[in-house]
PALUMSE-823575 format. One record per residue (C-alpha): residue in one letter; residue number from 0; x, y, z. Coordinates in pm, whole numbers, plus 50000, padded with zeros to 5 digits. Example, Ala and Ser with C-alpha at 12.3 -4.5 7.8 and 13.67 -1.06 7.14 Angstrom:
BEGIN
<r=A&k=0&c1=51230&c2=49550&c3=50780>
<r=S&k=1&c1=51367&c2=49894&c3=50714>
//
This chain:
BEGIN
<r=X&k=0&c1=91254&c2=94427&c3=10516>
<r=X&k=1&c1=91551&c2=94586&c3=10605>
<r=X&k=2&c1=91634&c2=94846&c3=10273>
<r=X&k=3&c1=91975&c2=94927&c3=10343>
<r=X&k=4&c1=92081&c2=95313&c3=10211>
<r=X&k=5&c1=91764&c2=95353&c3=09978>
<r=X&k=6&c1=91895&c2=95649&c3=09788>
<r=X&k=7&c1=91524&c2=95675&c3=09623>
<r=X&k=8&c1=91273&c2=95532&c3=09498>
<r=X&k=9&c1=91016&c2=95585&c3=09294>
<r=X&k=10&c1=90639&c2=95653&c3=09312>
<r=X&k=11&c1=90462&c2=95313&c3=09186>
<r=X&k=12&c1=90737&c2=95102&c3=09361>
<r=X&k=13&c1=90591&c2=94780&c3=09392>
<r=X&k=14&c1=90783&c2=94548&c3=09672>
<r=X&k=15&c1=90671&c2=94145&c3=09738>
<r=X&k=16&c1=90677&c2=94004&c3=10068>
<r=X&k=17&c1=91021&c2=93849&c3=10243>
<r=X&k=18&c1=91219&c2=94054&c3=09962>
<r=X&k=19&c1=91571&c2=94135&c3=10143>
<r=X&k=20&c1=91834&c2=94413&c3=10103>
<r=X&k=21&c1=92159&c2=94378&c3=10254>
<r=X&k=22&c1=92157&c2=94680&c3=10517>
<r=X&k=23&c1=92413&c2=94961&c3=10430>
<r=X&k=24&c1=92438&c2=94895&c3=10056>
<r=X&k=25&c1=92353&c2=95195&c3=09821>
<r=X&k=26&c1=92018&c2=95104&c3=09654>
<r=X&k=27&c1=91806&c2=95360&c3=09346>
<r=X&k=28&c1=91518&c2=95231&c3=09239>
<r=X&k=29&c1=91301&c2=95448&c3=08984>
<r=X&k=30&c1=90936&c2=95459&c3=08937>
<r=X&k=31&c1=90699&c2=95210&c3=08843>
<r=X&k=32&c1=90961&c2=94913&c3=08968>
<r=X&k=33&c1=90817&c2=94573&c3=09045>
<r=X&k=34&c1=91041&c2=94348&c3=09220>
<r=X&k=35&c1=90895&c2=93990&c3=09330>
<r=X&k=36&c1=90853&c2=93800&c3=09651>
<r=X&k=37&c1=91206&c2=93663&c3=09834>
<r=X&k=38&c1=91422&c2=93907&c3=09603>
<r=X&k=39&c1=91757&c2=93912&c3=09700>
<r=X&k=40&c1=91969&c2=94234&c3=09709>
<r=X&k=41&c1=92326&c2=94206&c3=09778>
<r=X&k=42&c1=92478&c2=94500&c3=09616>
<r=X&k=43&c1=92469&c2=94816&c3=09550>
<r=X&k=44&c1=92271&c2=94869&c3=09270>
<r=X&k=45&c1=92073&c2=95095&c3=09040>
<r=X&k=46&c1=91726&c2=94960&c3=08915>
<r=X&k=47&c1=91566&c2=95209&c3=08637>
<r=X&k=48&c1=91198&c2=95272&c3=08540>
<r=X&k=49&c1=90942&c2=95053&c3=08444>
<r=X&k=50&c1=91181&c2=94747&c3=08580>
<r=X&k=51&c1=91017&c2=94413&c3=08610>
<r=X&k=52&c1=91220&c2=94184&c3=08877>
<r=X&k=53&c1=91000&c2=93819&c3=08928>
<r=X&k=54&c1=91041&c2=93639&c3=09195>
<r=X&k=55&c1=91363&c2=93513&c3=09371>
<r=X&k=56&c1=91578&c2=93723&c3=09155>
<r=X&k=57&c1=91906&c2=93802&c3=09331>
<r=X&k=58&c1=92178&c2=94086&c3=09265>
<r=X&k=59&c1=92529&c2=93992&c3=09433>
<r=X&k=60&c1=92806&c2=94205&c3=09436>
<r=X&k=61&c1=93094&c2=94006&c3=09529>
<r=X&k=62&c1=93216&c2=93688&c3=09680>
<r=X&k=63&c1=93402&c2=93562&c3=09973>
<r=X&k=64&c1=93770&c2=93524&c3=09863>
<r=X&k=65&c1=93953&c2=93186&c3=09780>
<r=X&k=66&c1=94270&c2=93315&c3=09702>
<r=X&k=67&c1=94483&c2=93308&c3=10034>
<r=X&k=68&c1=94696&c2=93006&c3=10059>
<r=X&k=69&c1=94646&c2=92879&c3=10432>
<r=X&k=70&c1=94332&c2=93087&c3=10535>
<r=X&k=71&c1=93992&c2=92914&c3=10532>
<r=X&k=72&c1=93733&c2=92999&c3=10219>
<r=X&k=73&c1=93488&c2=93164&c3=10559>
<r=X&k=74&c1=93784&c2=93354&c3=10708>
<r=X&k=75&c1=93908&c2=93498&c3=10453>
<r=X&k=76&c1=93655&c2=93793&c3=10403>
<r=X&k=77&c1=93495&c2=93937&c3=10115>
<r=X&k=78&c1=93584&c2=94108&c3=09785>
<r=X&k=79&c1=93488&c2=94421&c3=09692>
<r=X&k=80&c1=93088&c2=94441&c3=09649>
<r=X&k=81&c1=93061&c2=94559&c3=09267>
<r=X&k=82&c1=92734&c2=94756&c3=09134>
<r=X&k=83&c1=92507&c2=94562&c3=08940>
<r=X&k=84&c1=92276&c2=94831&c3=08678>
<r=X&k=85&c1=91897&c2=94738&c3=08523>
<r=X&k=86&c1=91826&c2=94990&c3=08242>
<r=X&k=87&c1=91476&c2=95135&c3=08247>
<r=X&k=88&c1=91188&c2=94894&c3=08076>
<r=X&k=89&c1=91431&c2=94513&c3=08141>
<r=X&k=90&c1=91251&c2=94207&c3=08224>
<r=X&k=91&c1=91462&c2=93964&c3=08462>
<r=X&k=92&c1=91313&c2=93651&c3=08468>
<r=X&k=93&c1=91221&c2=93444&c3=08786>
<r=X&k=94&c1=91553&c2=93318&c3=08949>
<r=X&k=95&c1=91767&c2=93514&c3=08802>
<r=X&k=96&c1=92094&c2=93575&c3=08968>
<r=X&k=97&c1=92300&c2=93891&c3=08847>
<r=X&k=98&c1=92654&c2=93930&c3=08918>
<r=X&k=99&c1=92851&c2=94233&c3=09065>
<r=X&k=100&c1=92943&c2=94415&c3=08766>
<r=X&k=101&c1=92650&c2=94299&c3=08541>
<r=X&k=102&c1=92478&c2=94538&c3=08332>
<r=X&k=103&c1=92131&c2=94494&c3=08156>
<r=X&k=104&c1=92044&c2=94729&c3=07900>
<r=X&k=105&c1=91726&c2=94929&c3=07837>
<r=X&k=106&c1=91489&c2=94704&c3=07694>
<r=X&k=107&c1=91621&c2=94372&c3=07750>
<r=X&k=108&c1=91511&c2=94054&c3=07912>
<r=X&k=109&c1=91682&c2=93810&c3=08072>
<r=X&k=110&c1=91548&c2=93452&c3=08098>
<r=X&k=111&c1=91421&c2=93304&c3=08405>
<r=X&k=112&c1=91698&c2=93069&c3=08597>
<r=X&k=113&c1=91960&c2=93256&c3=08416>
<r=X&k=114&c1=92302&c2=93387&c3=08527>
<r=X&k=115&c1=92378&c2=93707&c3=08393>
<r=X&k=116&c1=92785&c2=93791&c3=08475>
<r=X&k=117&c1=92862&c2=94074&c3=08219>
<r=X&k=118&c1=92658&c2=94357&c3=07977>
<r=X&k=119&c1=92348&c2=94247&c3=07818>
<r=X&k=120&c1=92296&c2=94507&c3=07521>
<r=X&k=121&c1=91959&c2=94679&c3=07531>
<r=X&k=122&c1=91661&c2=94515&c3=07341>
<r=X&k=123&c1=91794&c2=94202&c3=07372>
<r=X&k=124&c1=91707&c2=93859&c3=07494>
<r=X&k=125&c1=91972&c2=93654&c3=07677>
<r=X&k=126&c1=91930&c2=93336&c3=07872>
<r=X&k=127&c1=92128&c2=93046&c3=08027>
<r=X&k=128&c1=92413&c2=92975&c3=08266>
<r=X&k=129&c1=92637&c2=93215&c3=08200>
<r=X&k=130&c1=92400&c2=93422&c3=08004>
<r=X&k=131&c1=92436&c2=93474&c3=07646>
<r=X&k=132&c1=92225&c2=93616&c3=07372>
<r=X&k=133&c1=91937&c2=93394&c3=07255>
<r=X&k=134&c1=91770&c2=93687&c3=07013>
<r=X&k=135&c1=91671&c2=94055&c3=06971>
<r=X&k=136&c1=91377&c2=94114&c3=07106>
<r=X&k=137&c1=91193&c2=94307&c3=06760>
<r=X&k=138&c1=91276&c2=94117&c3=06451>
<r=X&k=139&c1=91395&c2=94404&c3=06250>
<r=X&k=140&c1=91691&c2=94671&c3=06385>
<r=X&k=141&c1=91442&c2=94984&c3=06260>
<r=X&k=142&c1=91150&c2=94797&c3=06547>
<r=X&k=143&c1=91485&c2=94809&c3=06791>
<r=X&k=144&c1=91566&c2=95200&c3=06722>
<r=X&k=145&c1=91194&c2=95300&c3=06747>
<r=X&k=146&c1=91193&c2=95104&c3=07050>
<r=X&k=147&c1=91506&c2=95262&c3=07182>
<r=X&k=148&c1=91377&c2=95590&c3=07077>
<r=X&k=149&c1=91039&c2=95566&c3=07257>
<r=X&k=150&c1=91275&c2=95484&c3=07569>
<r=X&k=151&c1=91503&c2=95781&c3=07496>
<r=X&k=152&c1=91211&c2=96060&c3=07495>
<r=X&k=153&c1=91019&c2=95868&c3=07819>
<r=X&k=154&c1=91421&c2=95908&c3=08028>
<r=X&k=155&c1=91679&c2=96119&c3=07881>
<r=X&k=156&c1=91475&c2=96475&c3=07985>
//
């Protein structure tokens, strides 16, 4: 399992087997992160505490390029790899595929098979290909901001 520039990780790092991380990309992981059998890691990335990754989720920064009249789609090279962030306490469903760029806030979940390609907003639930919201995850905004708060005095020391 090659792990690329593992800035850190954290204690209680849990890793499944045949998980891959493209060598040379710039990879935090915090404590107590679980991240499922044949993961995929193709970006740089930032994966916060208490992160739950299921199996054969994959993080992709970037693309080969299609843009170049008279150069094949193979040759043309790559785009610029783009950070993908997990918030502390998300839930990314098995076969998830996140984006370059994608965000997913502290709390949230994202449903298994899904594509996430933009910011999912903490506490919520968002599903589907592209992701979009499906619900909150507490039924009342006060169960959201104790939630949030509970998250706030456990990471913002």
């Amino acid at each position: 399992m090659p792990l690329g520039i593992l800035r850190r990780a954290g204690p209680g790092f849990y890793c499944g087997h045949a998980a891959w991380f493209r060598p040379g990309e710039a990879i935090t992981i915090g404590p107590h992160v679980y991240i499922g059998h044949h993961a995929h890691i193709a970006a740089p990335c930032e994966i916060g505490p208490d992160v739950m990754l299921a199996s054969y989720v994959a993080l992709i920064g970037g693309d080969h390029r299609f843009d170049q009249p008279g150069v094949l789609m193979r040759a043309s090279g790559r785009s610029e790899l783009r950070p993908v962030i997990i918030e502390g306490d998300a839930w990314i469903g098995h076969g998830v595929t996140l984006l370059g760029g994608a965000r997913v806030g502290r709390g949230a979940i994202v449903a298994a098979g899904s594509v996430v390609t933009g910011s999912v907003p903490a506490c919520e639930i968002w599903g589907g290909i592209p992701a979009r919201r499906l619900k909150t995850r507490f039924p009342t905004p006060e169960e959201t901001e104790q939630h949030l708060a509970f998250l706030r005095s456990r990471y913002d020391r």
